[in-house]
C-alpha positions as CSV (number, residue, x, y, z in Angstrom):
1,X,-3.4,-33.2,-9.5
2,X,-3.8,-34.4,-6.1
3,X,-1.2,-32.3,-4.5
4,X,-3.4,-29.2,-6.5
5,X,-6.5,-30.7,-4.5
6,X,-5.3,-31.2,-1.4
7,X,-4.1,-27.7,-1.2
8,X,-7.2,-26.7,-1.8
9,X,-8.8,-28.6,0.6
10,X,-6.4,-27.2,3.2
11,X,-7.1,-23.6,2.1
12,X,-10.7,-24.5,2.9
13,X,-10.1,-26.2,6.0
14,X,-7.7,-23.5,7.4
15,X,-10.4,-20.3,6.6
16,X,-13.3,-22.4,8.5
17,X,-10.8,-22.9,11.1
18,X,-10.1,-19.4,11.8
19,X,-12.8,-18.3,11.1
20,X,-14.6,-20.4,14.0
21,X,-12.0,-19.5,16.0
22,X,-11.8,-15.5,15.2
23,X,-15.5,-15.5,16.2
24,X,-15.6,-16.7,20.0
25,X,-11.5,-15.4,20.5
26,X,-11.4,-12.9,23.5
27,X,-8.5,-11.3,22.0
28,X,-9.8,-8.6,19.0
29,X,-7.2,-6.4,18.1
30,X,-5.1,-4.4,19.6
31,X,-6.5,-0.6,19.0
32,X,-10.1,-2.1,19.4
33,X,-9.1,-3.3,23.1
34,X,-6.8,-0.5,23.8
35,X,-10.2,2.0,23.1
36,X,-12.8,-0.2,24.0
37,X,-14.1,1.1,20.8
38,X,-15.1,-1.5,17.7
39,X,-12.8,-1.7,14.8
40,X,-15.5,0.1,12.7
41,X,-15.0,3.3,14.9
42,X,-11.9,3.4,13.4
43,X,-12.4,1.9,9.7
44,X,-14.6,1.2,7.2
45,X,-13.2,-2.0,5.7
46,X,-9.7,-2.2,7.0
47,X,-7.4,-1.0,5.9
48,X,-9.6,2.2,5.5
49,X,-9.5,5.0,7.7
50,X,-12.7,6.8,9.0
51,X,-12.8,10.5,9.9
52,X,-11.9,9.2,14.3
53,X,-9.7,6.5,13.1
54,X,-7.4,9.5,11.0
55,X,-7.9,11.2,14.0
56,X,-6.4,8.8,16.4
57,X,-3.9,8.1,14.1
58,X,-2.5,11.7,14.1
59,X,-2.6,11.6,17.6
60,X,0.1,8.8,17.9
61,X,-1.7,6.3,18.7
62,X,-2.6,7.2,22.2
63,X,-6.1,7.5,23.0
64,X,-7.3,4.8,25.4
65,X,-10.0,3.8,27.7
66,X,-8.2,4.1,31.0
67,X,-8.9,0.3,31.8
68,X,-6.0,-1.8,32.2
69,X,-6.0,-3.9,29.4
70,X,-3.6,-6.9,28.0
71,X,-0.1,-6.1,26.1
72,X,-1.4,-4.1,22.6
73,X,-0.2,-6.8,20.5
74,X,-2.3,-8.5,17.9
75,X,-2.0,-11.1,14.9
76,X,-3.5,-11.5,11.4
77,X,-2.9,-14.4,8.9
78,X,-4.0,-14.6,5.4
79,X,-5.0,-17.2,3.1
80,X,-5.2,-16.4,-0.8
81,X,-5.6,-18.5,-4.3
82,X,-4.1,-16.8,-7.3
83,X,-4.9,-18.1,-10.9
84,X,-3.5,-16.2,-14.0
85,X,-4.7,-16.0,-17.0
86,X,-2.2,-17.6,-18.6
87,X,1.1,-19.1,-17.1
88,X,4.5,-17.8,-18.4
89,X,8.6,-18.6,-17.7
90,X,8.7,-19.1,-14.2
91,X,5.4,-18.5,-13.5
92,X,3.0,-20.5,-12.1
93,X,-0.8,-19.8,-13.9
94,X,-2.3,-20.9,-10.7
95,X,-1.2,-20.6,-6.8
96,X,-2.7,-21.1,-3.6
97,X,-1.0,-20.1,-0.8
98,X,-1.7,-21.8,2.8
99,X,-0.5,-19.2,4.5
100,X,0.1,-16.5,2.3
101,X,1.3,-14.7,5.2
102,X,1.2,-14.3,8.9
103,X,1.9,-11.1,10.8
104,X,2.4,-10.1,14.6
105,X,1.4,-6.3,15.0
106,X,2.2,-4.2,17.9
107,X,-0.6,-1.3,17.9
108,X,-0.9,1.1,20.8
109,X,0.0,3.7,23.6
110,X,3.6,3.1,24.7
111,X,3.5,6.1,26.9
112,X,0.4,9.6,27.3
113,X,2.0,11.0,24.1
114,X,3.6,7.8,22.1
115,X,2.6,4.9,20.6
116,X,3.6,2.5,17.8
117,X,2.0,0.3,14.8
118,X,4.1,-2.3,14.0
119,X,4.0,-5.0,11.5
120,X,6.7,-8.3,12.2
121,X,5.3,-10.3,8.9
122,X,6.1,-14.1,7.4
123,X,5.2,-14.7,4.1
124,X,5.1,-17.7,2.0
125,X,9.0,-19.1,0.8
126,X,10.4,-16.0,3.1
127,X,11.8,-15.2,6.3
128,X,10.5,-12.8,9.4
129,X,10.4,-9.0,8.4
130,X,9.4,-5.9,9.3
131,X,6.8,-4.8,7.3
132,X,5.4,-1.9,8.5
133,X,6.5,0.6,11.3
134,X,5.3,4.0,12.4
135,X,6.3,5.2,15.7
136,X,4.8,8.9,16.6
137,X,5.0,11.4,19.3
138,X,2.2,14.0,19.3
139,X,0.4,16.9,21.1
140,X,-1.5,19.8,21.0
141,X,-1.6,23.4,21.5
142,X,-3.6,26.5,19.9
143,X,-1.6,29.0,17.4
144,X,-3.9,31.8,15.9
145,X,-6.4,31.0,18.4
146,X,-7.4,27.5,16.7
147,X,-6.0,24.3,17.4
148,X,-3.3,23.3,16.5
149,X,-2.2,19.6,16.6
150,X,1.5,19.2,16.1
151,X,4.4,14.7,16.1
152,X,6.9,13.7,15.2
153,X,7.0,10.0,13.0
154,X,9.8,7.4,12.6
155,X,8.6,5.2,9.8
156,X,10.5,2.7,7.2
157,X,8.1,3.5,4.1
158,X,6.8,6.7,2.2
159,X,3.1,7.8,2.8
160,X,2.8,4.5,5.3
161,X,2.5,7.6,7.9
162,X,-0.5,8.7,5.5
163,X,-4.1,8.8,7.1
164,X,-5.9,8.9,3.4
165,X,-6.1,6.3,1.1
166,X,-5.2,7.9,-1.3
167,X,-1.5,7.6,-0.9
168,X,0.3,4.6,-2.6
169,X,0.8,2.3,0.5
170,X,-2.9,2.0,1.6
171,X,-4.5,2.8,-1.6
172,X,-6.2,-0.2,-3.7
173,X,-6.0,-3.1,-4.1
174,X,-5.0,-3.1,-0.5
175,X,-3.4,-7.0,-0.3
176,X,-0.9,-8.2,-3.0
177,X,-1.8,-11.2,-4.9
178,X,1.0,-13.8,-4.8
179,X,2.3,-14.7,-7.9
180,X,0.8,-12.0,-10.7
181,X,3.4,-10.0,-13.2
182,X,4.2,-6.2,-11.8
183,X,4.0,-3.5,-14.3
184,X,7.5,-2.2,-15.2
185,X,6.7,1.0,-14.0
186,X,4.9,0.2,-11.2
187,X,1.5,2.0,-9.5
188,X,2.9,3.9,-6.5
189,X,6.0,6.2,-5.8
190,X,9.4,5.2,-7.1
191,X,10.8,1.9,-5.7
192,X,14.3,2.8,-4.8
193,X,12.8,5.6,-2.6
194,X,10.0,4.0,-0.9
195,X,11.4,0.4,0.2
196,X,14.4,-0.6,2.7
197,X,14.5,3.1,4.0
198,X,13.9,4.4,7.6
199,X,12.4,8.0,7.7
200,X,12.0,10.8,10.4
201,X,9.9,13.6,10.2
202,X,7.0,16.0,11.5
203,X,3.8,17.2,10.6
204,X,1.4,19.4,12.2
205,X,-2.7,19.9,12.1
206,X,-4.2,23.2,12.1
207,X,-7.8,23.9,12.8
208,X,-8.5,20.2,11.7
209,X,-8.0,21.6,8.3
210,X,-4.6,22.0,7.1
211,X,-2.0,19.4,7.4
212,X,1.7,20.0,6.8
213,X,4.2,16.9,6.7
214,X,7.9,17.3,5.9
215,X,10.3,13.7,6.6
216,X,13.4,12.9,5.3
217,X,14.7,9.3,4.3
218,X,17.7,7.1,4.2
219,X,18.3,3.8,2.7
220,X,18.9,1.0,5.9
221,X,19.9,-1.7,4.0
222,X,20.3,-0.5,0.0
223,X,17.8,-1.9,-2.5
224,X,16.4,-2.8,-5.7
225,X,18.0,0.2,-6.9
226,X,21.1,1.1,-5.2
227,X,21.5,3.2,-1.9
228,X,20.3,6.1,-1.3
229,X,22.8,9.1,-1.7
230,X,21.8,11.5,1.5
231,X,18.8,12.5,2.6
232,X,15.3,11.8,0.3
233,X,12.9,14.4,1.3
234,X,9.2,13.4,1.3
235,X,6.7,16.1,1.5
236,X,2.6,16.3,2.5
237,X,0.2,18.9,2.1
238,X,-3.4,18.5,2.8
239,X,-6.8,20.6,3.5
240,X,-9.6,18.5,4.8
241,X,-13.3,19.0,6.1
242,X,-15.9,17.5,7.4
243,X,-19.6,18.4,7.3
244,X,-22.1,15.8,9.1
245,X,-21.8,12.3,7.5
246,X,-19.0,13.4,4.9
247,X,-15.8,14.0,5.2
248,X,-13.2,15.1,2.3
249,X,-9.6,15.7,1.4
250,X,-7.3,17.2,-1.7
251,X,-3.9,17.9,-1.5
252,X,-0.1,17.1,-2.9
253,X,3.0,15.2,-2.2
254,X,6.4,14.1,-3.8
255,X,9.7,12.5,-2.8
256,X,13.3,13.0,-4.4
257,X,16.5,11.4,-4.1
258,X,19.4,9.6,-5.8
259,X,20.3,6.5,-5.8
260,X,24.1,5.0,-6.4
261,X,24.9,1.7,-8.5
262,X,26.7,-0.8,-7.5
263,X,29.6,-0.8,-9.9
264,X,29.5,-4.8,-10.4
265,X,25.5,-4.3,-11.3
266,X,25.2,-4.9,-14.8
267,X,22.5,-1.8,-14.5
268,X,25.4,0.9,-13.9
269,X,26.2,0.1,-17.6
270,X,22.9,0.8,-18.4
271,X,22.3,3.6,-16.7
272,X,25.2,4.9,-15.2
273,X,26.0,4.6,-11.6
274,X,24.1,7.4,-10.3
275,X,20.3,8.1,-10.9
276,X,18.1,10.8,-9.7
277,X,14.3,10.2,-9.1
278,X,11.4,13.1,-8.3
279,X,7.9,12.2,-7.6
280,X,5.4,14.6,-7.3
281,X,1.4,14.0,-6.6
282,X,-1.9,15.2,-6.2
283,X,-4.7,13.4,-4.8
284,X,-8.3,13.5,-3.2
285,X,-10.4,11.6,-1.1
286,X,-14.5,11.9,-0.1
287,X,-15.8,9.4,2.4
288,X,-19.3,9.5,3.4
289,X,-20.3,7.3,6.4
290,X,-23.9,6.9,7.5
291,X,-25.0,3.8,8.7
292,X,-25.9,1.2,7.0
293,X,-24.0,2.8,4.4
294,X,-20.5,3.9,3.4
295,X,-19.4,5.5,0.2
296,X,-15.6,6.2,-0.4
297,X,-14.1,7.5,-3.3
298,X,-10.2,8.5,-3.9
299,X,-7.9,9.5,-6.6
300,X,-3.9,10.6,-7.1
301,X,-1.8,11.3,-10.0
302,X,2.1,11.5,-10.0
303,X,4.3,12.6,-12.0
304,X,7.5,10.8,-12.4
305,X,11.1,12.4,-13.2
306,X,14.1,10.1,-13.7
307,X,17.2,11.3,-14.5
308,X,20.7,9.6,-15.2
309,X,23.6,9.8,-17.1
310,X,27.4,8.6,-17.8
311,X,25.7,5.6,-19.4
312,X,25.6,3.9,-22.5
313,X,23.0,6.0,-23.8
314,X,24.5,9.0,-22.1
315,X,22.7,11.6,-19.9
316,X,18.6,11.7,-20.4
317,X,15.7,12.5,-18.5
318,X,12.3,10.3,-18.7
319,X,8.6,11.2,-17.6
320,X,6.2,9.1,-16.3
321,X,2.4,9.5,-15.3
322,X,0.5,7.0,-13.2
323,X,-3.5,7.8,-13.0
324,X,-5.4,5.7,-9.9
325,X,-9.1,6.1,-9.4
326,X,-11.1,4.1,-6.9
327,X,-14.9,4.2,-5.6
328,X,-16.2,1.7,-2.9
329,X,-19.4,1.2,-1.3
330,X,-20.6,-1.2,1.6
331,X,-23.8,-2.4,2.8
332,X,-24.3,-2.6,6.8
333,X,-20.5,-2.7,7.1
334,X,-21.1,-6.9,5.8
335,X,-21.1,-6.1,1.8
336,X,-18.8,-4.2,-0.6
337,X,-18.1,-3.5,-3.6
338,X,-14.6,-1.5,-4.9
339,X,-13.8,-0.6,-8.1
340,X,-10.5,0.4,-9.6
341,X,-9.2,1.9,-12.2
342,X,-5.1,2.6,-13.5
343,X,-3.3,3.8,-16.2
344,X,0.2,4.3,-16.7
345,X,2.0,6.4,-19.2
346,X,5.6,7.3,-20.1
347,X,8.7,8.2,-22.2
348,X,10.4,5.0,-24.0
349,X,13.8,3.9,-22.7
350,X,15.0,0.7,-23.2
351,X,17.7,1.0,-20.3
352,X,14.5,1.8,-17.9
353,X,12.4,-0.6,-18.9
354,X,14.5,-3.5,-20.5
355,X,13.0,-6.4,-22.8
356,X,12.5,-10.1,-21.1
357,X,9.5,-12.8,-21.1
358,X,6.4,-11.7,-18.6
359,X,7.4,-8.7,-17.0
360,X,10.1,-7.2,-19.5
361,X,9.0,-4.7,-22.4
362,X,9.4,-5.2,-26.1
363,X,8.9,-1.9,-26.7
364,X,10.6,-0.2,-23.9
365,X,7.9,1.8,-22.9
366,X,5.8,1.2,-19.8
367,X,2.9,1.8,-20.8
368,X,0.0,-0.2,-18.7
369,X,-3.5,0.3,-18.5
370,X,-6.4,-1.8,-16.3
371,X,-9.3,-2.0,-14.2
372,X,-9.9,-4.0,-10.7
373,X,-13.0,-5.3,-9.2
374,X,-13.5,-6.4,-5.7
375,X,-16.4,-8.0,-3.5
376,X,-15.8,-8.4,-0.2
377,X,-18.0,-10.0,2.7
378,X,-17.3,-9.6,6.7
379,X,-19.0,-11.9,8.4
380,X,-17.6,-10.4,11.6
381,X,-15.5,-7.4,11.7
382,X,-11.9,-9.1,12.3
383,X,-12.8,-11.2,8.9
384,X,-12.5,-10.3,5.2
385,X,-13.4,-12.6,2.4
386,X,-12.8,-11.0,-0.8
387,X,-13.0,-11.9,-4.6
388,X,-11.1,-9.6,-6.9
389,X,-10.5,-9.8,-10.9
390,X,-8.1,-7.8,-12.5
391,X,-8.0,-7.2,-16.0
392,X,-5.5,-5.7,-18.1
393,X,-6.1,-3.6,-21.7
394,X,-2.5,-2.7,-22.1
395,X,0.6,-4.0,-20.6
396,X,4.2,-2.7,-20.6
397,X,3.5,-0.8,-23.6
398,X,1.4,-3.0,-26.1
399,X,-1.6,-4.9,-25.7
400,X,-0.1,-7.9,-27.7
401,X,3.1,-9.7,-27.3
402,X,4.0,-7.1,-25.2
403,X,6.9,-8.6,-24.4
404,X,8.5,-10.1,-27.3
405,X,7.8,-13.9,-26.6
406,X,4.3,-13.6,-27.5
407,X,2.6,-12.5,-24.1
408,X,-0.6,-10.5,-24.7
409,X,-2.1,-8.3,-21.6
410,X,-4.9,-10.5,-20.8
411,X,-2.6,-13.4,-20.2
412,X,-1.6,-11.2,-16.9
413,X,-5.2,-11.2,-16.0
414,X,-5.8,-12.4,-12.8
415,X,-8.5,-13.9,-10.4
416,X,-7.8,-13.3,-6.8
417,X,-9.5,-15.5,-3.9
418,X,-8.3,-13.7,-0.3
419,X,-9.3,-14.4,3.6
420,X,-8.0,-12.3,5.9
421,X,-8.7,-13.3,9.5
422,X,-7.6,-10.4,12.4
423,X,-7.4,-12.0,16.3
């Protein structure tokens, strides 16, 4: 008990701390001081995008000031409690973390038509990584007598190159709690094609209306899944507007690839020792920013293909659909509210989605369905306090013991405490 209280003492202690210090620091980050623009000309509440800051991100990070200004480097540390509603094997029903993580970000012009963001992250019982990475070339010329704005990105994650949220990586619930279950499925693009992969491709702008994206991937160090077999094409397609204080976006996008077992992997028995996986998307964003108010609502579907075969159950094909819909609104850029809601659906198959206690599936099916809730408060613009509840109506396929051991849904429920400083 008194190592519980001391933790939380030191949770306390740390987000007065930095939040003192973020308030009289010099040093705001990196963009901010490379512009000499406030974060809020380029975001909302970060991680979301306004119409300028999709702009600037399209044009590779380049636009600056002119003033000479210190290194583009910045740093960000968060502090979070977790509390579940119920505990399970392994897993903790309550967690503060003290850091959760702490990140060094490089964020800027590298030369008149580069730049670079950069995320070198540390998280709690881990090592150094790099999180994030998207390095773009970009310029501008006219074709059909409108403009046309034209890169090239380097990136080690699917849709992380996106400039609406609603893709998968900045979509909410923007920060990971630390210790609460995952649904077997999972709420974004398939795992073994969007983690440990490094990506090159291009996209182009026309008439700030239609955006084009094609980028190919390759595993760097294997993962969850195996390696990847080739080249994993990711695609984007886009038309957006703006009129006054609204802007708005629909479009589509998908990734494919297979991925190769590892013949000692008790998986490959499963499901034989080459699968195939094809994601395809649509999605939609409307943002409407006017002072003291800002209204942002997004959506995507995907559809989910996997395909495998040579294994014990022999060759088979298995759909999935994952539904996300998300509407926030903040108050003098100080108050806001998001809310979330997901649902997953999806053929049975035991081999996919195996049973186990917490995050297996009795049934085999992956069926999950939920709703978030977030209120956040800036007391400054480089500070996010946020309380978020998640709640959970259906989990890996049942509501109650879901897993076989007696785990219902709700025990996955979860209470999430978060500060996020920026320096």
């Amino acid at each position: 008990m008194r190592y519980k209280i001391d933790k939380l003492a030191m949770l306390a202690g740390w987000a007065v701390l930095l939040w003192q210090f973020a308030g009289t620091a010099q040093a705001i980050p990196s963009f901010a001081r490379q512009t000499g623009m406030p974060c809020s000309a380029c975001h909302t509440v970060f991680p979301q995008l306004t119409a300028f800051g999709r702009d600037f991100k399209l044009n590779g990070y380049t636009l600056s000031s002119g003033e000479r200004r210190l290194p583009p480097l910045a740093a960000g540390v968060q502090l979070t409690y977790t509390r579940l509603g119920e505990a399970g094997q392994e897993l903790d029903g309550k967690k503060p973390r003290v850091p959760q993580s702490a990140s060094l970000y490089y964020g800027g012009r590298i030369t008149e038509k580069l730049g670079a963001f950069a995320q070198l992250a540390y998280e709690d019982e881990e090592d150094f990584a790099l999180e994030m990475a998207d390095i773009r070339y970009a310029d501008q010329t006219t074709f059909g007598r409108r403009n046309l704005l034209y890169g090239l990105t380097l990136n080690n994650m699917p849709t992380l190159q996106d400039v609406w949220n609603s893709t998968p990586v900045y979509m909410f619930p923007y920060e990971p709690t630390a210790i609460a279950p995952e649904p077997a499925a999972g709420l974004g693009l398939s795992m073994p094609l969007s983690m440990r992969v490094v990506g090159l491709g291009v996209y182009t702008l026309w008439d700030n209306a239609v955006y084009v994206e094609l980028t190919g991937y390759r595993s760097r160090d294997g993962g969850e899944m195996g390696e990847l077999m080739d080249v994993a094409p990711y695609w984007r397609l886009a038309y957006t507007g703006q009129r006054e204080s609204a802007s708005y976006a629909a479009g589509a996008y998908g990734i494919s690839g297979k991925t190769r077992l590892d013949a000692a992997d008790p998986m490959a028995m499963m499901l034989g020792m080459m699968q195939e996986y094809r994601d395809v998307a649509l999605d939609a964003q409307y943002q409407y920013v006017d002072d003291p108010h800002i209204v942002t609502a997004y959506a995507t579907w995907i559809r989910r293909r996997t395909e495998y075969g040579d294994s014990m159950t022999g060759a088979a094909a298995r759909d999935l659909d994952i539904l996300r819909l998300n509407a926030g609104y903040v108050y003098q850029r100080m108050y806001g509210v998001t809310l979330g809601y997901f649902a997953v659906r999806g053929d049975a198959d035991p081999a996919l989605y195996p049973p186990g206690e917490v995050e297996g599936s009795a049934s085999g099916r992956p069926d999950t369905r939920g709703a978030v809730l977030e209120f956040d408060y800036l007391p400054q613009l480089q500070t996010k306090l946020a309380l978020q509840y998640t709640a959970y109506d259906e989990f890996n396929g049942a509501s109650t013991n879901y897993d076989g051991f007696g785990r219902d849904a709700r025990d996955n429920n979860t209470l999430y405490l978060l500060a996020n400083f920026m320096f």
